[in-house]
N, C-alpha and C positions, 0 to 999 in steps of 0.2 A: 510439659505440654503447654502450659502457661504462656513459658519463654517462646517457645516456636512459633504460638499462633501471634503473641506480642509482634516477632518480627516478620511475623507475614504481612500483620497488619500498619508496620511501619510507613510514614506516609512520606518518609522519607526514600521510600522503597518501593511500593506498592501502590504511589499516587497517580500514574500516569494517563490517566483515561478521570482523574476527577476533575469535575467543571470544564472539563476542556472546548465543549460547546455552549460560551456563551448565550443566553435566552434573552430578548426584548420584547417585552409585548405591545409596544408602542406601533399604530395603527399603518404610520411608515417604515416600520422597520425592514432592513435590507440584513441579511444574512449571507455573509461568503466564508463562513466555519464549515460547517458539514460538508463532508466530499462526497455527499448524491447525487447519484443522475437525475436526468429529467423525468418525470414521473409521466407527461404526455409521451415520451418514444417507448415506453413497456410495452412489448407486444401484446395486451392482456388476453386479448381474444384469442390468438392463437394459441397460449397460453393454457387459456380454458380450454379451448377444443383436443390439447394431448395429454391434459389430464385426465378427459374423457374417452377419450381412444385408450390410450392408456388401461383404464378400468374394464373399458370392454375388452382388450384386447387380454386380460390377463384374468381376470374374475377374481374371484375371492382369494386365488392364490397372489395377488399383489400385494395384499392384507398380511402377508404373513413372515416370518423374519426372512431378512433376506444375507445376502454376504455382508460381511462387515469390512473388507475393502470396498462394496458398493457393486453395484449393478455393470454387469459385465459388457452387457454393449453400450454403456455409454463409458466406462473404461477406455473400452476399443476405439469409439469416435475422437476422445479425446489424443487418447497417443496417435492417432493419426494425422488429430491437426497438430498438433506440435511438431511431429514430425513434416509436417507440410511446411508449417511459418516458424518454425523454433529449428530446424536440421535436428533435431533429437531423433534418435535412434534407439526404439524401444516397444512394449506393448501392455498389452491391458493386466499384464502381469505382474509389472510393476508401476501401474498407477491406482494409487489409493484418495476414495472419494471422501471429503472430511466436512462438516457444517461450518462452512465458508472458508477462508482462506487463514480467517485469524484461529481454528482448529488447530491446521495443519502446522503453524507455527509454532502452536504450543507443543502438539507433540514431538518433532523435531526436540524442541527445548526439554522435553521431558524426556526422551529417549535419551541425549548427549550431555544434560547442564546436572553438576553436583554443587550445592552450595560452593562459592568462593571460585567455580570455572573461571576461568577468564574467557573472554568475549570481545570482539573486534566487531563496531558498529559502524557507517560511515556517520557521517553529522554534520546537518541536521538527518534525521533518521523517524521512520516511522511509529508513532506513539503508541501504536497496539501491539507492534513486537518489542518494545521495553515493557510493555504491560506483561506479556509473557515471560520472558525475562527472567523480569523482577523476583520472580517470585520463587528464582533457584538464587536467589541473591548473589548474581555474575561478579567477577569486577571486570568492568567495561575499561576498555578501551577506542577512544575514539579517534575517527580520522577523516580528515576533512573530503571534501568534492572539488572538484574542479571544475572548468566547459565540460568536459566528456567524461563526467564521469570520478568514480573513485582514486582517490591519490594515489597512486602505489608507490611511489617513493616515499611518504609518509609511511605507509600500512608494510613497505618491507622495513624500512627502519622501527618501526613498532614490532615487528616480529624477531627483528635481530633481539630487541632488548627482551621480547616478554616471548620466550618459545613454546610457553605453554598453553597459548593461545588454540580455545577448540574447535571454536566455531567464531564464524565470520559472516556476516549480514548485510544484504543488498537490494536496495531497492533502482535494479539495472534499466529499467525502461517505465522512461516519464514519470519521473521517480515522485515517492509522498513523502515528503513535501515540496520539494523544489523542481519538478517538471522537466530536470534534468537526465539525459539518456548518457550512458556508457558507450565509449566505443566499442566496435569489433578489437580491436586491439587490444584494448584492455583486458575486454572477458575473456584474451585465448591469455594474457601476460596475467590474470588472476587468478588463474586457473591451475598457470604455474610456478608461482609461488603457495597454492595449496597442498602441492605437489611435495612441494622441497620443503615445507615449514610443518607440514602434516597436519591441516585445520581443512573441516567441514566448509563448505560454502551452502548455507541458504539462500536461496535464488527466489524472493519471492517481486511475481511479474502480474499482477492481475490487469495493469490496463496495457501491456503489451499491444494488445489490437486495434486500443484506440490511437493511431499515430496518422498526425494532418499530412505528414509531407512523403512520409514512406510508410512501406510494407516493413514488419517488424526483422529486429534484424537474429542473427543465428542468439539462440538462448547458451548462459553461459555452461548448460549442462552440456549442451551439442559440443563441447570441447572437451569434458571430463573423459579424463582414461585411466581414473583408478577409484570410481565410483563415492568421490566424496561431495559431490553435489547435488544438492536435492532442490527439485523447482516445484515452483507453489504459484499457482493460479485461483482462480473465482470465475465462477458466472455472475456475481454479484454487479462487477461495472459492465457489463454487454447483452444481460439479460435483468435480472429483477433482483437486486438484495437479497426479499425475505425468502427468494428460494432458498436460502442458506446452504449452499453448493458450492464448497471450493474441491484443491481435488492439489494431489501431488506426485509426483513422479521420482524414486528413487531406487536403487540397487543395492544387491548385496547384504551385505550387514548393516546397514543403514536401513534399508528395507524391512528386515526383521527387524531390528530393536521398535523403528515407528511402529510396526503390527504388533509388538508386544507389549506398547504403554497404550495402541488402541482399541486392544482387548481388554485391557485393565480398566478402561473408561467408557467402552462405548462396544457392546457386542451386537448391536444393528444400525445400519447405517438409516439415510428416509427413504425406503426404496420406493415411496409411493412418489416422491419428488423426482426423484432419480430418472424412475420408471418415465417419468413426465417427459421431463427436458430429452431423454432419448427420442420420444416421440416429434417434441418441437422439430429437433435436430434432423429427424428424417419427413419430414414433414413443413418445412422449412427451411432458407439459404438463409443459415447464422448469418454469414458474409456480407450475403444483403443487407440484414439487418443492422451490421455492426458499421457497413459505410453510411447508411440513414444515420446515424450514432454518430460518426467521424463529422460529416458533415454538415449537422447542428453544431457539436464542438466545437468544431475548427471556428466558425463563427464567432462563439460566445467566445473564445480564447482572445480573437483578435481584437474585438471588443475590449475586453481586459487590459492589454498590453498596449490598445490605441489611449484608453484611459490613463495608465498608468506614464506613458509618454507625455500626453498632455497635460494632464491632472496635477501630478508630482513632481518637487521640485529637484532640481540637478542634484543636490544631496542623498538622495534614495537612489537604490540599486535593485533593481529586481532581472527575472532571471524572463526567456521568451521562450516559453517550452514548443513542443513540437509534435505534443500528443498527452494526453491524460487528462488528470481534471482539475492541477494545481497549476498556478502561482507563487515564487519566492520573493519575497520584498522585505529588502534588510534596509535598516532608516541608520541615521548616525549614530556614531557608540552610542554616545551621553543619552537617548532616549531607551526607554522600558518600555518597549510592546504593548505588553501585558497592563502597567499599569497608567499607560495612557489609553487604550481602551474602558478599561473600567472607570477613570475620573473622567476622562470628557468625549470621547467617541461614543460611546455606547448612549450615553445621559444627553449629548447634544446632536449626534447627528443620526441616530440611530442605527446605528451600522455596527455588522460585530463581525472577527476573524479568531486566526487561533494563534494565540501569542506562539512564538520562536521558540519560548524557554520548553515547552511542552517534549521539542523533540529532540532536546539534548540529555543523556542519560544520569546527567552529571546538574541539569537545571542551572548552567551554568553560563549560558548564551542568553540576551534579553532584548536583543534588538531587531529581530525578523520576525517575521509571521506570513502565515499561510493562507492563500486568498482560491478559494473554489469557485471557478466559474459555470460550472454543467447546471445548477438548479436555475438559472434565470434567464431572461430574454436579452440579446444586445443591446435593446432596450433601457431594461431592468439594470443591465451593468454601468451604463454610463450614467446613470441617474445615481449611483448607490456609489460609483466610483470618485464623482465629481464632490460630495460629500465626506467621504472619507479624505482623499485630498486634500480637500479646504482644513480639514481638520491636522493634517499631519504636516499641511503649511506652517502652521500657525506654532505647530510644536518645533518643526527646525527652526523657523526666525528665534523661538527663545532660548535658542542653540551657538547662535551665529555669536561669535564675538563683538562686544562695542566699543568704537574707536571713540 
């Protein structure tokens, strides 16, 4: 027992969510670490009002357990939108409601990962599904991004050598951390190599909806024809975090194994939350609300990216996403994210991000970092961007070669 909990708590294993959001309490400090929305576009009022509808509409029976896939009509709203903006074909039968999106992740990993699985991650990759992970002790395999998306010339030659590859992990639309989207092409050519190589695909999409220049494009399940991929969303980025509301969609055997490690852990879902958001839902146009959403966004995005144009110098590479709430920004090898943050970014210009190394599963990347633009004003960003900048100047010049 000893041993086991030892390498649970290996922090060579188990670290990926420690410190990862830098703190300043200095009275200028700027923060682009945390990937939250704006706290002014929360609908709260309406919010309140179907929580109240909600209660009257159902009385003391809302109080009481409910299904532990979750509340049936808002199952049903859900597979409808997906099947509206995702082409997924499917129903409230197979979608299961989980407390947020990072839930649903783990059970996936608990249903399919046995100690020593192997595991196909793209990279950089998102730090709460290595936090999941982690914790079946995978051996990962990584594989790079490209403009659109996942390598698959890489990720098939990764498969030729390692075929016992089980599962495969995606972050396909305005990806965390690098804002980067998948083609169509890809997710139907992903799809089938999961096909021919016999590996799960996690499909996890939660800002899908926030996209500046399109409507989101087909989800990579809307392709699956033998039931190995499972897609994982939130209301966490388009409505409010602490509703802690994600939600997943899978079939078959895939479908029961999730419902039997989420009976093992959870035999009610929050159907008083649940109950809620259904009400929002008919009692409000999400839609609406989600282009008030895009449309801040897109804003503070450009902001970002007009900073990072002018601000930083030709030696930095960042990525110009086209929906969600990150920034990718790789600096020259020779510098360390991470620890020029904590020696002079943080101490001098009050500004803090999330080093690069966080989202490689291997902590073996040190030179990018992850820049959230949704919590502040255009404002807010050229003032916090123009600082960070001057700081990351100062770190290439000690870079440059002297003649």
């Amino acid at each position: 027992m000893k041993n086991l909990l030892a390498q649970r708590a290996n922090p060579d294993v188990t670290s990926a969510l420690s410190g990862l959001f830098p703190t300043d309490t200095h009275p200028d400090a700027i923060s682009f670490a945390a990937g939250s929305p704006r706290e002014s576009l929360f609908p709260v009022k309406e919010m309140q009002r179907a929580f109240h509808d909600a209660i009257d509409q159902q009385g003391a029976h809302l109080f009481q357990y409910q299904s532990a896939q979750g509340n049936p009509e808002l199952r049903a709203k859900l597979a409808a939108r997906i099947g509206k903006w995702g082409q997924v074909t499917t129903t409230a039968d197979n979608v299961v409601l989980t407390v947020g999106g990072q839930q649903a992740i783990e059970l996936v990993a608990k249903a399919l990962l046995d100690p020593g699985d192997e595991v196909a991650v793209e990279v950089p990759t998102y730090v709460g599904a290595l936090a999941a992970f982690d914790l079946y002790q995978p051996t990962y395999h990584a594989v790079g991004l490209q403009a659109d998306g996942l390598d698959l010339d890489q990720l098939e030659e990764t498969l030729r050598q390692h075929p016992g590859i089980k599962l495969l992990y995606t972050v396909p639309d305005y990806h965390n951390p690098t804002g980067i989207t998948m083609s169509v092409a890809k997710r139907r050519q992903l799809v089938d190599l999961a096909n021919r190589y016999d590996f799960v695909i996690l499909e996890d999409s939660p800002y899908r909806d926030l996209g500046y220049t399109q409507s989101p494009l087909p989800a990579i399940k809307s392709f699956d024809t033998q039931d190995r991929v499972v897609f994982v969303s939130s209301m966490s980025k388009i409505l409010m975090p602490a509703l802690r509301t994600g939600w997943l969609v899978a079939d078959g055997d895939l479908l029961a194994a999730i419902m039997k490690v989420r009976f093992g852990s959870d035999l009610e879902a929050t159907g008083v939350t649940h109950a809620a958001i259904n009400v929002f839902m008919e009692e409000n146009d999400l839609d609406a609300h989600v282009n008030v959403l895009k449309n801040h966004y897109r804003e503070q995005c450009a902001a970002m990216v007009a900073a990072l144009q002018a601000d930083f110098p030709d030696e930095v590479d960042f990525t110009t996403p086209q929906g969600g709430f990150f920034d990718w920004v790789t600096l020259p090898a020779g510098i360390d994210a991470g620890k020029l943050l904590t020696d002079q970014i943080i101490p001098q210009a009050h500004i803090s991000y999330v080093p690069g190394t966080n989202f490689y599963p291997n902590r073996d990347s040190h030179n990018g970092l992850r820049l959230c633009f949704t919590g502040m004003t255009p404002d807010e960003i050229a003032v916090g961007m123009k600082r960070l900048g001057d700081q990351v100047k100062a770190a290439v010049r000690e870079t440059r070669p002297v003649f």
